[in-house]
KETI-70608 format. One record per atom (N, C-alpha, C): x, y, z; atom name; residue number from 1. Coordinates in steps of 0.1 Angstrom, whole numbers, plus 5000, padded with zeros to 4 digits. Layout:
N
ATOM    X    Y    Z  a   k
ATOM    X    Y    Z CA NUM
...
This chain:
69
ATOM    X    Y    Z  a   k
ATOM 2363 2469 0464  N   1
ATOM 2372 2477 0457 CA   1
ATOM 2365 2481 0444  C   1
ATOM 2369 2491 0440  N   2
ATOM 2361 2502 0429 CA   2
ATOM 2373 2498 0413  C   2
ATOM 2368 2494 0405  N   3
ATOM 2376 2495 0396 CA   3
ATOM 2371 2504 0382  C   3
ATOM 2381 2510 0375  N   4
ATOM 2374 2521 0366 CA   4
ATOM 2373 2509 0352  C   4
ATOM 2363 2514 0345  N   5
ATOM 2362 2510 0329 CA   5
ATOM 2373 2512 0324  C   5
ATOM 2379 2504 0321  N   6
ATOM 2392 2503 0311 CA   6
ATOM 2390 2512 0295  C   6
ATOM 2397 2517 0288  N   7
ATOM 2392 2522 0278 CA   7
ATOM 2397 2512 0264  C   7
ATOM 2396 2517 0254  N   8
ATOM 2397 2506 0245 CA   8
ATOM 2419 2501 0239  C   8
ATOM 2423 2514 0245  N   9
ATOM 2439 2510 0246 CA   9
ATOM 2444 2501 0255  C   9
ATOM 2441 2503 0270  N  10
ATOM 2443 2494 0279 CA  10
ATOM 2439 2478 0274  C  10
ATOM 2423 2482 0272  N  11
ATOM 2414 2464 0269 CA  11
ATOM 2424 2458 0261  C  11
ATOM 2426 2465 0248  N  12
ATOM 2434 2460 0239 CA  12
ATOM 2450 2454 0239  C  12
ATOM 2456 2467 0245  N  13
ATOM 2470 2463 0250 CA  13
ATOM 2468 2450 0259  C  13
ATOM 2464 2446 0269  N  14
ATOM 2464 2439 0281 CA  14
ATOM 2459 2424 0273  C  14
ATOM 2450 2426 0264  N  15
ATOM 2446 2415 0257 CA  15
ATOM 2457 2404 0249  C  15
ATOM 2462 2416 0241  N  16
ATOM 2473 2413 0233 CA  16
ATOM 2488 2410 0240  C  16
ATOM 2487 2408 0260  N  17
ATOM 2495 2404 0262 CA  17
ATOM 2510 2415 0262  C  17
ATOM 2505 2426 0262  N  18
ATOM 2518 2440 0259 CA  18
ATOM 2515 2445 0273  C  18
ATOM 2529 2449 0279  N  19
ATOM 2527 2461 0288 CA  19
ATOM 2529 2473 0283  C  19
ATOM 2523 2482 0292  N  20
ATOM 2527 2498 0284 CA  20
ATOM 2539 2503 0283  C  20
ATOM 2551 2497 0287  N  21
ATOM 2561 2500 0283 CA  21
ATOM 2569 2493 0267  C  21
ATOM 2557 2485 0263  N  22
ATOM 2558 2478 0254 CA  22
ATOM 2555 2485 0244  C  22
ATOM 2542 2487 0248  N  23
ATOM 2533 2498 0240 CA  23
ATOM 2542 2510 0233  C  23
ATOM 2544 2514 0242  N  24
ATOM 2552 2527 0239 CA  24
ATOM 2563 2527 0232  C  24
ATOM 2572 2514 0233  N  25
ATOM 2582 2515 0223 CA  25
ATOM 2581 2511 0206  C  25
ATOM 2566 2504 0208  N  26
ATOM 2565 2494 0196 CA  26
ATOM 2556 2515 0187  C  26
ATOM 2551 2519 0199  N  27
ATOM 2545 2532 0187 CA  27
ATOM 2557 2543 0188  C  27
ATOM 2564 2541 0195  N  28
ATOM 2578 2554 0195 CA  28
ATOM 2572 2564 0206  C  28
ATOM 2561 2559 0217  N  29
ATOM 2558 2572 0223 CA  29
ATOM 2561 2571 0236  C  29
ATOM 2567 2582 0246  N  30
ATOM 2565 2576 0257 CA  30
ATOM 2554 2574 0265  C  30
ATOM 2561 2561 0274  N  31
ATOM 2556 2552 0282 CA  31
ATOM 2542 2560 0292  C  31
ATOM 2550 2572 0300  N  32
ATOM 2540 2580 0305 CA  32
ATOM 2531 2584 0296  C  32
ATOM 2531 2589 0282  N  33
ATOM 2521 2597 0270 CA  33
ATOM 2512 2580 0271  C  33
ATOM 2513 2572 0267  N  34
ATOM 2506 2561 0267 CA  34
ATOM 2498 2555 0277  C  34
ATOM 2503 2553 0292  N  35
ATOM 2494 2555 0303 CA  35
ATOM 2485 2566 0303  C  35
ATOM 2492 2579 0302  N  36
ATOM 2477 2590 0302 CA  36
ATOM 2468 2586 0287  C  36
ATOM 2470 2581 0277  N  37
ATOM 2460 2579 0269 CA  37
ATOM 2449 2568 0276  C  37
ATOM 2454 2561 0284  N  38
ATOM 2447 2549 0290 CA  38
ATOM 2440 2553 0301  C  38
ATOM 2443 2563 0306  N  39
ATOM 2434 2569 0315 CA  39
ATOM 2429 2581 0309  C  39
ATOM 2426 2583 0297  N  40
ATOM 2412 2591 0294 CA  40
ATOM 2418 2601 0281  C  40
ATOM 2434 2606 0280  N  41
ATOM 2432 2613 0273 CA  41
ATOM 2437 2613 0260  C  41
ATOM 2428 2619 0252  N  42
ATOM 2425 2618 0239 CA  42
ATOM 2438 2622 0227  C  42
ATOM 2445 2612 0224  N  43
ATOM 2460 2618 0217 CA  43
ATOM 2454 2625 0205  C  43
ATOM 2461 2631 0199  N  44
ATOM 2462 2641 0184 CA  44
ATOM 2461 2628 0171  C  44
ATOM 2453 2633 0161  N  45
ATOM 2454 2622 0150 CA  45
ATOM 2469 2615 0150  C  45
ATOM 2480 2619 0145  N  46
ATOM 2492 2616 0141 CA  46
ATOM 2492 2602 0157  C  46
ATOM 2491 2608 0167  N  47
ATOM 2495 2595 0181 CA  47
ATOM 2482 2582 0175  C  47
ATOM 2473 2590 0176  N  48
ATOM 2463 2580 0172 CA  48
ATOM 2467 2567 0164  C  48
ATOM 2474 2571 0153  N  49
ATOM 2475 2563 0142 CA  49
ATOM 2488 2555 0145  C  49
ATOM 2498 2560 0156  N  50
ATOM 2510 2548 0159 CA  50
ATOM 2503 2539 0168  C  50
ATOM 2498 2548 0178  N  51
ATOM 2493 2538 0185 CA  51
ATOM 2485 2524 0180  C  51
ATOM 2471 2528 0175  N  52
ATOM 2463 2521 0165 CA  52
ATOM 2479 2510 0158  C  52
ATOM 2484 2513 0150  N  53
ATOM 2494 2508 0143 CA  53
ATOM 2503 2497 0152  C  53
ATOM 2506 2506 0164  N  54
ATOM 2513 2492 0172 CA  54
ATOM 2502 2482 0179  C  54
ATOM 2489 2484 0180  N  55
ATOM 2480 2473 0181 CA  55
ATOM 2477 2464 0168  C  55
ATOM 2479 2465 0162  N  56
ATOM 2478 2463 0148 CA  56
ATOM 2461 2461 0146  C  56
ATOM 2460 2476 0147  N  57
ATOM 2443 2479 0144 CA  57
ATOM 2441 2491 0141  C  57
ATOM 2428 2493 0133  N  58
ATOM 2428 2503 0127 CA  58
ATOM 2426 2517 0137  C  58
ATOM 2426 2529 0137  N  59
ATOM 2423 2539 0145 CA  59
ATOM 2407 2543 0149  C  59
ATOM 2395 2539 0137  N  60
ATOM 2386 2542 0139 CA  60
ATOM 2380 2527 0149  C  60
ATOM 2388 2513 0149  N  61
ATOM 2384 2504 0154 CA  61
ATOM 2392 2506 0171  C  61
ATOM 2400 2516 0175  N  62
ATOM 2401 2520 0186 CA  62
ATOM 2401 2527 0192  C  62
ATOM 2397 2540 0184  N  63
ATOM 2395 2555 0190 CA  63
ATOM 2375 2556 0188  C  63
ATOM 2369 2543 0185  N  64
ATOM 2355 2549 0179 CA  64
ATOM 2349 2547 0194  C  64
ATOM 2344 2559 0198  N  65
ATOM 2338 2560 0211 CA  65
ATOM 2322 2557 0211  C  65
ATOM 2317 2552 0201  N  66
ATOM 2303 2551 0199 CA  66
ATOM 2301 2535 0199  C  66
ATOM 2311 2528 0200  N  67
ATOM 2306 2514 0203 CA  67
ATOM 2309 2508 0213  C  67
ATOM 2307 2497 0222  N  68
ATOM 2314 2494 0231 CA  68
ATOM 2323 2488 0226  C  68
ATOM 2328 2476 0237  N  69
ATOM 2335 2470 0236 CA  69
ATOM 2339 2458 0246  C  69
C-alpha cells in the first residue's frame, strides 16, 4: 500500500492528538475546508492564521514550505 506525504497540518493535527473535525471547530472552519487544506490546498492568509492559531503555532512555522519536517 502507497501512502501520500502527509503535509504539515495533518503531521501536526494528528500529533497533537485532534481530529479534523476538531480542527475545524477549534479554527471556526469547516471540517471539509480543513481536510482539503490537508490534502494540498493552500488556504488564503486570513485561514492560514486560524488554522496556525488553533495548532497553537505560528503560520510561518506551518505554512513554510521550504523546510521539512
Amino acid at each position: 500500500m502507497v501512502y501520500a506525504k502527509p503535509n504539515k497540518v495533518s503531521w501536526y493535527r494528528i500529533k497533537q492528538g485532534k481530529t479534523s473535525a476538531q480542527l475545524a471547530k477549534l479554527s471556526g472552519l469547516p471540517d471539509g475546508y480543513i481536510r482539503k487544506v490537508e490534502q494540498g490546498y493552500i488556504p488564503n492568509d486570513e485561514n492560514k492564521i486560524k488554522i496556525a492559531d488553533a495548532l497553537d503555532m505560528t503560520v510561518e512555522e506551518l505554512f513554510n514550505e521550504d523546510e521539512d519536517f
